[in-house]
N, CA, C and O atoms as CSV, one atom per row, in Angstrom:
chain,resi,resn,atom,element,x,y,z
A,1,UNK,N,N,7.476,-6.042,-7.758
A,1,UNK,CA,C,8.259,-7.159,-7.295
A,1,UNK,C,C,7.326,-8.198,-6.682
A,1,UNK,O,O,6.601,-7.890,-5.735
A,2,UNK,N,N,7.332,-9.392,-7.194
A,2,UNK,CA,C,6.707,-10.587,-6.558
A,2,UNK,C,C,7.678,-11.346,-5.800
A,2,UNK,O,O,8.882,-11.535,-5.971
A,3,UNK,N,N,6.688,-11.813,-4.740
A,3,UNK,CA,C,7.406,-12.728,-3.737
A,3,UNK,C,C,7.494,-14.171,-4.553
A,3,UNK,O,O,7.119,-14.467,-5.687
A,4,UNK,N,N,8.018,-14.800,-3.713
A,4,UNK,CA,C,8.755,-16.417,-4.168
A,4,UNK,C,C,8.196,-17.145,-2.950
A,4,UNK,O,O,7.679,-18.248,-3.127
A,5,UNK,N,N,8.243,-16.750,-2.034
A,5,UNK,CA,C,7.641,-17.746,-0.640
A,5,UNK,C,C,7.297,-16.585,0.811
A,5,UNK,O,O,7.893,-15.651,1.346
A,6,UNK,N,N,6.534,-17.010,0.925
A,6,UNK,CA,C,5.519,-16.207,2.047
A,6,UNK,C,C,5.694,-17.008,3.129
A,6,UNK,O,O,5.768,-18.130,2.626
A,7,UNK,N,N,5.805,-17.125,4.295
A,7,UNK,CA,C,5.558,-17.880,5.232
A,7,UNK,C,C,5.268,-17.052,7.049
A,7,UNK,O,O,5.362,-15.825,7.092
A,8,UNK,N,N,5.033,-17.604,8.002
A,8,UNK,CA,C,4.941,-17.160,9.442
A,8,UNK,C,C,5.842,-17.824,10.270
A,8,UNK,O,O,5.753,-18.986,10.666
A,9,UNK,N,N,7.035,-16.712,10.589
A,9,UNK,CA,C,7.669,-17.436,11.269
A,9,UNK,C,C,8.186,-17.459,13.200
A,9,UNK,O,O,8.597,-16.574,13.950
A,10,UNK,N,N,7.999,-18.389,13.321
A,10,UNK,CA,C,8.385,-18.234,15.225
A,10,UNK,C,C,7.031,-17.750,15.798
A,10,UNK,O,O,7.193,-17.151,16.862
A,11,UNK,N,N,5.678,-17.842,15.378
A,11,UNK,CA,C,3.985,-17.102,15.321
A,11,UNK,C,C,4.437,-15.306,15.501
A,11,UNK,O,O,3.504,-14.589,15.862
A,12,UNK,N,N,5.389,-14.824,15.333
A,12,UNK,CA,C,5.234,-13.307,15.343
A,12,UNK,C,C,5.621,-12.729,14.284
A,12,UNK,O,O,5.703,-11.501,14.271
A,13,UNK,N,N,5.989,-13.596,13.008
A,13,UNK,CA,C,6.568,-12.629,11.930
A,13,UNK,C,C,6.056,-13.140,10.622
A,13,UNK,O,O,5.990,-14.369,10.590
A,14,UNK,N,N,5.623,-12.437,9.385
A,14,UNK,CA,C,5.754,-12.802,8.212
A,14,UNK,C,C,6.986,-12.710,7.413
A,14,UNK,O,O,7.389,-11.560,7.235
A,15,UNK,N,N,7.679,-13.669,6.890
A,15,UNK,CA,C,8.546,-13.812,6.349
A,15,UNK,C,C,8.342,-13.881,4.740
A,15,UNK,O,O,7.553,-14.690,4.252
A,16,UNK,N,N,9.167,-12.908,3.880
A,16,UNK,CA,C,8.803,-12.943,2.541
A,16,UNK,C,C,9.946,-13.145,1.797
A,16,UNK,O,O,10.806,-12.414,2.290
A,17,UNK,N,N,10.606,-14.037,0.446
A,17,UNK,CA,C,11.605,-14.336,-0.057
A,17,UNK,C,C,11.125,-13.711,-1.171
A,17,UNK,O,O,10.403,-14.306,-1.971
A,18,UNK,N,N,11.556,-12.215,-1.347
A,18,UNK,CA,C,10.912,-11.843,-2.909
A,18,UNK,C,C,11.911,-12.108,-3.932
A,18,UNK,O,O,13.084,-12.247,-3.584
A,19,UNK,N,N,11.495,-12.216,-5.466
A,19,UNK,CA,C,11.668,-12.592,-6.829
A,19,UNK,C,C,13.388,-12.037,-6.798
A,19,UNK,O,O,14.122,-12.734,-7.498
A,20,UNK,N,N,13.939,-11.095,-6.205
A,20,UNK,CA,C,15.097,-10.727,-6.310
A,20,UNK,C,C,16.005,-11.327,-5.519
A,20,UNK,O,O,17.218,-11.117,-5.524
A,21,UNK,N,N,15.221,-12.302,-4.634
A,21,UNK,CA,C,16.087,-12.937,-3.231
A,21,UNK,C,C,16.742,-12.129,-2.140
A,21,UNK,O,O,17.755,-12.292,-1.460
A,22,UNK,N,N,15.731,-11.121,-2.216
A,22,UNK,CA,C,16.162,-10.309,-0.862
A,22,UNK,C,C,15.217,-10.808,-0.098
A,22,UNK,O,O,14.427,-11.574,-0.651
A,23,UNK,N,N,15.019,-10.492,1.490
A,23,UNK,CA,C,14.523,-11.256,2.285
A,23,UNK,C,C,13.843,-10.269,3.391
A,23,UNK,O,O,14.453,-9.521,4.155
A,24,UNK,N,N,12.311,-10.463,3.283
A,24,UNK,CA,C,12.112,-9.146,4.501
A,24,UNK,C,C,11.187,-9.996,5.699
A,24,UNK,O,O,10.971,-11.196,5.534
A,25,UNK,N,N,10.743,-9.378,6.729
A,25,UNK,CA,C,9.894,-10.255,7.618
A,25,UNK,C,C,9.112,-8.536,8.465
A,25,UNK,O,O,9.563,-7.428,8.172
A,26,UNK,N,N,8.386,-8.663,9.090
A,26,UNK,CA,C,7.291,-7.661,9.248
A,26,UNK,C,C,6.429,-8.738,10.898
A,26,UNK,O,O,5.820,-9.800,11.021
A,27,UNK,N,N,6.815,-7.824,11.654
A,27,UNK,CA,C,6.172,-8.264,12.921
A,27,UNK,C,C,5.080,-7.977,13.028
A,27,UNK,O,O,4.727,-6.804,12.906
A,28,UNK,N,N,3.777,-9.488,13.427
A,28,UNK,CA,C,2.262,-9.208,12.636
A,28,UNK,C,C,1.744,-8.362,13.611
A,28,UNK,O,O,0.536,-8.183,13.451
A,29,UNK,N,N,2.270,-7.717,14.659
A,29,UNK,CA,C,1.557,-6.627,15.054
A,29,UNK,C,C,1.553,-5.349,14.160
A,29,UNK,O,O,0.527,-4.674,14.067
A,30,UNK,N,N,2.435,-5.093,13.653
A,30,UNK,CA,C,2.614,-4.181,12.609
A,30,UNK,C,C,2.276,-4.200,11.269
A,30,UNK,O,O,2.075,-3.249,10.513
A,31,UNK,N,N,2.220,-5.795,10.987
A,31,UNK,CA,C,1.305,-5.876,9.546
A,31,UNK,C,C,-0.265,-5.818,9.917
A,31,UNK,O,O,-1.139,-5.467,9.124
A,32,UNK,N,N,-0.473,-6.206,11.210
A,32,UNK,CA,C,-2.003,-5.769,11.789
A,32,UNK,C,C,-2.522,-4.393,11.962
A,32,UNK,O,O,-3.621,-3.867,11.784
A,33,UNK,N,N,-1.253,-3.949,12.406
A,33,UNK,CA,C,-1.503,-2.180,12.424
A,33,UNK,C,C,-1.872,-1.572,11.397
A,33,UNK,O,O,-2.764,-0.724,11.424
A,34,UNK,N,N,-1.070,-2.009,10.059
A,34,UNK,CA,C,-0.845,-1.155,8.941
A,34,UNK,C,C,-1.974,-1.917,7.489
A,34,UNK,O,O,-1.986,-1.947,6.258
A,35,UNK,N,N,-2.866,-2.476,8.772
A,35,UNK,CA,C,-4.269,-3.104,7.727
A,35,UNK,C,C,-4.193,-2.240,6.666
A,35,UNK,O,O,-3.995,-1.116,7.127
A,36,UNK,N,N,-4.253,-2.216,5.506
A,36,UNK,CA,C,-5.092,-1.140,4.485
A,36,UNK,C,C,-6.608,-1.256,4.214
A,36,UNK,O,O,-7.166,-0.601,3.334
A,37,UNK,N,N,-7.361,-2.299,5.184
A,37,UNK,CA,C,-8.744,-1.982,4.751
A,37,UNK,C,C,-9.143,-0.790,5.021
A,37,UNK,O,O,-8.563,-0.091,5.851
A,38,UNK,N,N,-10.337,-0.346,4.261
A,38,UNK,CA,C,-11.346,0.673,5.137
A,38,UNK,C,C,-11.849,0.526,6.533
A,38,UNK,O,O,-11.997,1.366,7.420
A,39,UNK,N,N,-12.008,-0.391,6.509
A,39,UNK,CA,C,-12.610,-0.298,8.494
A,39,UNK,C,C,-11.667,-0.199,9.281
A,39,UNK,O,O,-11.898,0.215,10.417
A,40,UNK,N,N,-10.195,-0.594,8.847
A,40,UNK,CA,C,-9.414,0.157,9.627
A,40,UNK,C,C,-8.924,1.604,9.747
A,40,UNK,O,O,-8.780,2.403,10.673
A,41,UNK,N,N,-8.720,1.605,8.378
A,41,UNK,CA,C,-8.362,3.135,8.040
A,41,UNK,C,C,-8.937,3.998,8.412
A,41,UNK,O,O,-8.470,5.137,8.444
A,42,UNK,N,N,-10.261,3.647,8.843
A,42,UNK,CA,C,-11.412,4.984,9.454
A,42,UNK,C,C,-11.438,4.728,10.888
A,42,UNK,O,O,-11.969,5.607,11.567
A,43,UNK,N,N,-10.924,3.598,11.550
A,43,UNK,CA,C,-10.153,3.745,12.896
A,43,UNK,C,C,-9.275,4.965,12.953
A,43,UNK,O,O,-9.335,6.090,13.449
A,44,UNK,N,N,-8.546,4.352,12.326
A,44,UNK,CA,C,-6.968,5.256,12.630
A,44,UNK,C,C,-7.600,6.689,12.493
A,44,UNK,O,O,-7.769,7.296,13.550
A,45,UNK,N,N,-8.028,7.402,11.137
A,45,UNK,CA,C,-8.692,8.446,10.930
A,45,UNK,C,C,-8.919,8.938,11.757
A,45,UNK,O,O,-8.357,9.963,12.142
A,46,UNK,N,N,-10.154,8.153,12.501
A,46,UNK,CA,C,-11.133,8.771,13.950
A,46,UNK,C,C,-10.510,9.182,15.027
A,46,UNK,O,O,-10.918,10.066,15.779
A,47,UNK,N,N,-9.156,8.345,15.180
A,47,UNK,CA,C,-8.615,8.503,16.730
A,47,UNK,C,C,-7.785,9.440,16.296
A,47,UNK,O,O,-7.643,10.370,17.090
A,48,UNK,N,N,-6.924,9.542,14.869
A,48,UNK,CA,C,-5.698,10.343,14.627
A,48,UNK,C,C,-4.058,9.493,15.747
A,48,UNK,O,O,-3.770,8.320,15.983
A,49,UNK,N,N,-3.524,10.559,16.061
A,49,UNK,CA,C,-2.632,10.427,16.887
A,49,UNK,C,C,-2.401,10.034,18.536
A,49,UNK,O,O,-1.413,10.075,19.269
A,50,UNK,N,N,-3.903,9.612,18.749
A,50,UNK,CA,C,-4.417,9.079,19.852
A,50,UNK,C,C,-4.203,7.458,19.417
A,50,UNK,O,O,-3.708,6.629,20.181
A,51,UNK,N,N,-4.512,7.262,18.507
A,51,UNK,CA,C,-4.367,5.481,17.860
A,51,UNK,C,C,-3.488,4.820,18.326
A,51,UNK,O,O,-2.359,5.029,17.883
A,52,UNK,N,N,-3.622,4.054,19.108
A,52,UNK,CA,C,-2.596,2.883,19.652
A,52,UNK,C,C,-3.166,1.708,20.183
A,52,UNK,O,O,-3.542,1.454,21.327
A,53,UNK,N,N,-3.163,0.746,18.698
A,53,UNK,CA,C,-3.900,-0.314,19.068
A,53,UNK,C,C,-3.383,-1.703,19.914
A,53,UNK,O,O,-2.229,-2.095,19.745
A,54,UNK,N,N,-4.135,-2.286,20.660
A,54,UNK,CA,C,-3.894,-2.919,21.545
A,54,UNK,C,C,-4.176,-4.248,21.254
A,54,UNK,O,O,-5.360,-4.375,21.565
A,55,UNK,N,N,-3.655,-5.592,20.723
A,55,UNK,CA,C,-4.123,-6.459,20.219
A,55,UNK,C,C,-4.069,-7.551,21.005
A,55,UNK,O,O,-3.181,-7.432,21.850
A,56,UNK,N,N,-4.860,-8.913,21.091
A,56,UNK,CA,C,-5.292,-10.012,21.492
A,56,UNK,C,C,-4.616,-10.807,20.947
A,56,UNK,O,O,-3.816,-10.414,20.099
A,57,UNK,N,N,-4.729,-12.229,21.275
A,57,UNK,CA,C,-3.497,-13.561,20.095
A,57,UNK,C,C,-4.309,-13.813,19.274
A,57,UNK,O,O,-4.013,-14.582,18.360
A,58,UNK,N,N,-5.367,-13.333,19.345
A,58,UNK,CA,C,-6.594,-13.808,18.090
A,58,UNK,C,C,-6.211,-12.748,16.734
A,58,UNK,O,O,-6.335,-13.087,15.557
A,59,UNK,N,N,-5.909,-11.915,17.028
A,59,UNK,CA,C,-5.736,-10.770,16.869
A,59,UNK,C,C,-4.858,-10.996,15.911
A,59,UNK,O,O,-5.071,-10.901,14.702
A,60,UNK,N,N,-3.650,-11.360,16.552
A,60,UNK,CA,C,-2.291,-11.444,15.772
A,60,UNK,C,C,-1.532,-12.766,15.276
A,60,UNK,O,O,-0.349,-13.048,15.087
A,61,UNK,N,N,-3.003,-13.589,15.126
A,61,UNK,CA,C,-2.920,-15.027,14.866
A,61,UNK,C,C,-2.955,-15.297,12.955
A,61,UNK,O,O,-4.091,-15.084,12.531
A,62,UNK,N,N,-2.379,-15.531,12.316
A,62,UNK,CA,C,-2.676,-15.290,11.105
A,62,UNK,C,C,-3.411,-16.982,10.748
A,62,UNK,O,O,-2.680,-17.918,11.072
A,63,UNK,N,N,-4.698,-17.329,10.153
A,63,UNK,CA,C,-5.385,-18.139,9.747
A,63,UNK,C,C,-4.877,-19.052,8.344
A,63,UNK,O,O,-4.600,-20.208,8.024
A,64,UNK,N,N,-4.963,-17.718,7.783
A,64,UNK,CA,C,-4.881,-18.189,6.578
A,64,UNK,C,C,-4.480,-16.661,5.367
A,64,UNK,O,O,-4.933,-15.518,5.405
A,65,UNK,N,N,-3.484,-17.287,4.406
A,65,UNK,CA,C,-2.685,-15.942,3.758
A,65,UNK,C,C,-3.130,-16.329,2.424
A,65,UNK,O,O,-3.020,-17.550,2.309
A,66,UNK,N,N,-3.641,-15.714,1.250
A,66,UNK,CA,C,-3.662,-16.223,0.176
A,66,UNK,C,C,-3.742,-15.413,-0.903
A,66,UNK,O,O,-4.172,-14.282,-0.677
A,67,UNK,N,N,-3.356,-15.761,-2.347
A,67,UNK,CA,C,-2.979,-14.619,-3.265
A,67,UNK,C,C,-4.096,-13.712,-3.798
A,67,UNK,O,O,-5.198,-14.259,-3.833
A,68,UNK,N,N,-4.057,-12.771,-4.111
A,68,UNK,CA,C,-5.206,-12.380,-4.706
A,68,UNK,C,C,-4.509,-11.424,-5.819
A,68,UNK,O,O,-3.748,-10.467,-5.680
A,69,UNK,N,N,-5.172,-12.175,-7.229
A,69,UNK,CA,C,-4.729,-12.289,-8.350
A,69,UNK,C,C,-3.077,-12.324,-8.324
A,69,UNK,O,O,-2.395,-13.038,-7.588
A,70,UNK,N,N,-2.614,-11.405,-9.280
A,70,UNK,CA,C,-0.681,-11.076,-9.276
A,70,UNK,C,C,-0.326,-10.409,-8.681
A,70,UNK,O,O,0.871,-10.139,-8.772
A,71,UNK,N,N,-1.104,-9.777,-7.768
A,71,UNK,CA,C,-0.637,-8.037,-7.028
A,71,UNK,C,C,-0.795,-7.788,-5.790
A,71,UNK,O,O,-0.602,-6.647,-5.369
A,72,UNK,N,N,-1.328,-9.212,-4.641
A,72,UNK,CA,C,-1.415,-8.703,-3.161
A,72,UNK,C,C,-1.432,-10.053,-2.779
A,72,UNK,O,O,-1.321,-11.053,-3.489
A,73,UNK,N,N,-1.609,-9.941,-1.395
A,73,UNK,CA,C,-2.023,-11.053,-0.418
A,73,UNK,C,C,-3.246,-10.571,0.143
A,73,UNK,O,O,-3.537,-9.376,0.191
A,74,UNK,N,N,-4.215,-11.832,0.716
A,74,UNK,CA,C,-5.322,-11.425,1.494
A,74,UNK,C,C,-4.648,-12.162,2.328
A,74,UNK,O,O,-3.773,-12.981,2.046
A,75,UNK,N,N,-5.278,-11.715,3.936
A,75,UNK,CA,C,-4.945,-12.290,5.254
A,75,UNK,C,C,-6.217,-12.542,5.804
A,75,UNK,O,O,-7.159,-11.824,5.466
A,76,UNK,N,N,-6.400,-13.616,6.737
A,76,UNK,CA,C,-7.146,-13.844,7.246
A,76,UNK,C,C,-6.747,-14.096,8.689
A,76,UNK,O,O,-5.844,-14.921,8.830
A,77,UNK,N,N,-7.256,-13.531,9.811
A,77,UNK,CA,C,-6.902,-13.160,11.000
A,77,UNK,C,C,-7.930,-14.099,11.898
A,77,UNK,O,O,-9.113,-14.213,11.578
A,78,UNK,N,N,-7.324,-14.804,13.127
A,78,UNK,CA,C,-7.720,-15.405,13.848
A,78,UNK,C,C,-9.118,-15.210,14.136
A,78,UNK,O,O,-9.726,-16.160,14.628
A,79,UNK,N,N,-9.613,-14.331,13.950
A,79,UNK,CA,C,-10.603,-13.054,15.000
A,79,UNK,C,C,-11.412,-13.125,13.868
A,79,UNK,O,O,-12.606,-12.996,14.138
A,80,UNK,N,N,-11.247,-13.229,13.118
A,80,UNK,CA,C,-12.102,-13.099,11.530
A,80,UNK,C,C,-11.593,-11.873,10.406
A,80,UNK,O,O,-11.668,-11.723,9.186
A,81,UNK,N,N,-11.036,-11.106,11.559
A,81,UNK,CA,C,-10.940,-10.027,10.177
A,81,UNK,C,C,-9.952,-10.540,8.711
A,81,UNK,O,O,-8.850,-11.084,8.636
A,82,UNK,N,N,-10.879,-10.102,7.718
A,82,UNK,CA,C,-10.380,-10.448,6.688
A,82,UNK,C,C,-10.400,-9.726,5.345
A,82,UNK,O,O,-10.231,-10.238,4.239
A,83,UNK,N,N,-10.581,-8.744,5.568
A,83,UNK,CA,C,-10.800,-7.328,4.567
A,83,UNK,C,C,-9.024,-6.244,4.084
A,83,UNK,O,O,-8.671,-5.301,3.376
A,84,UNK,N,N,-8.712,-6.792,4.621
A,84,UNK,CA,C,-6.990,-6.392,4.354
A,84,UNK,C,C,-6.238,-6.901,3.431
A,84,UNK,O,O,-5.593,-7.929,3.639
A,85,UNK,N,N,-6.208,-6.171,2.128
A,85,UNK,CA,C,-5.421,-6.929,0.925
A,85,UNK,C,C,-4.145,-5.934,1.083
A,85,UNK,O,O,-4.184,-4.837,1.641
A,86,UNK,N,N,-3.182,-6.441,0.574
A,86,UNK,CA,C,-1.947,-5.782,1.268
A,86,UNK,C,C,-1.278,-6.280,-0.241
A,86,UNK,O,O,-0.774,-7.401,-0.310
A,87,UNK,N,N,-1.308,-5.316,-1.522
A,87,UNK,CA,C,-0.568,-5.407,-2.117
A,87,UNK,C,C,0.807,-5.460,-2.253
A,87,UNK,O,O,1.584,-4.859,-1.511
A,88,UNK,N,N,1.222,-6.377,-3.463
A,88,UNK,CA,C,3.137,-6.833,-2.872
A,88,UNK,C,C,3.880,-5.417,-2.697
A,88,UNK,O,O,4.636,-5.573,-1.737
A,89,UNK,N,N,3.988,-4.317,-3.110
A,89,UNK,CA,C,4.625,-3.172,-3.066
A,89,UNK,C,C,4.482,-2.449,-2.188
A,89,UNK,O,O,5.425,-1.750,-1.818
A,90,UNK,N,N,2.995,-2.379,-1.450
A,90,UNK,CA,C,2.518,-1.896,0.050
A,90,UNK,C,C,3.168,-2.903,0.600
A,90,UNK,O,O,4.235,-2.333,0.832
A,91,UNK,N,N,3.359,-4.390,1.122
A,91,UNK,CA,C,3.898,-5.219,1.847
A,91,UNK,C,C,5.331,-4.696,1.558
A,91,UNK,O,O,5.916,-4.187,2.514
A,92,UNK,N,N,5.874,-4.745,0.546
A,92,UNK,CA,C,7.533,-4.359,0.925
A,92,UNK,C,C,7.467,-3.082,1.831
A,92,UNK,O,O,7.914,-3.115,2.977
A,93,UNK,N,N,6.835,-1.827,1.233
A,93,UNK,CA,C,7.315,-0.531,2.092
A,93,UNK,C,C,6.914,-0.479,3.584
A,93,UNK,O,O,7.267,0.447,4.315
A,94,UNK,N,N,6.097,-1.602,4.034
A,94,UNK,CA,C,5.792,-1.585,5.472
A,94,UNK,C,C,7.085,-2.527,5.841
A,94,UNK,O,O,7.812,-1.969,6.664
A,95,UNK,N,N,7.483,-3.647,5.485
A,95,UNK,CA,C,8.543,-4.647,5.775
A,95,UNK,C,C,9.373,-3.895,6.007
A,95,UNK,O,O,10.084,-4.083,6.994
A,96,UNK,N,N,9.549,-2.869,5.234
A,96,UNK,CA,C,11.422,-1.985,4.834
A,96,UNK,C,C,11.316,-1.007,6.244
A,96,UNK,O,O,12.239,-0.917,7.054
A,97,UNK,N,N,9.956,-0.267,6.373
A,97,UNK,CA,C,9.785,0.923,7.928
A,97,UNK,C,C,10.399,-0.280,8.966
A,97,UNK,O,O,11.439,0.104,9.501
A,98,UNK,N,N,10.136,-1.148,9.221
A,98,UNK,CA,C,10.926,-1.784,10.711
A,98,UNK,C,C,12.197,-1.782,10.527
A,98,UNK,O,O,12.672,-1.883,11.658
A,99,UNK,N,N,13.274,-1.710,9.561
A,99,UNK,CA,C,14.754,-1.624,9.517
A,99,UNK,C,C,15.119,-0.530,9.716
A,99,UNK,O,O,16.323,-0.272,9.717
């Protein structure tokens, strides 16, 4: 499923209008949490169930969002991080866990 319009809304949410016109939004602490890069993932790994990350407005500032090829978004985070491609099908099943 491809999105139709991406946007940030109220600075705490990504808002997504996907191809079917259903409508999801994902609070960017939680799309920050649920990075899929490697340098995060070997956070989480390391700490396990101790993991509870604590974020800054830099942090949870989104820069800049942009497509990468037909199958994800890259994010670019206030702070710099920018290694998090968040394919459209990973972005729905994290959107859908907050309901």
């Amino acid at each position: 499923m491809l999105p139709k319009k991406i946007s940030v809304k109220d600075k705490n949410y990504l808002f997504v209008l996907w191809e079917d016109d259903s409508e999801t939004s994902i609070k960017l602490s939680d799309l920050r949490r649920e990075c899929p890069c490697a340098i995060c993932n070997s956070e989480k790994s390391e700490r396990g169930n101790k993991y509870i990350p604590l974020y800054t407005l830099d942090q949870l500032t989104i820069v800049k969002i942009s497509k990468v090829g037909k199958y994800a978004l890259g994010i670019e985070w206030m702070d710099g991080h920018n290694t998090g491609i968040y394919e459209f099908g990973y972005l729905r099943s994290i959107s859908d866990k907050g309901k």
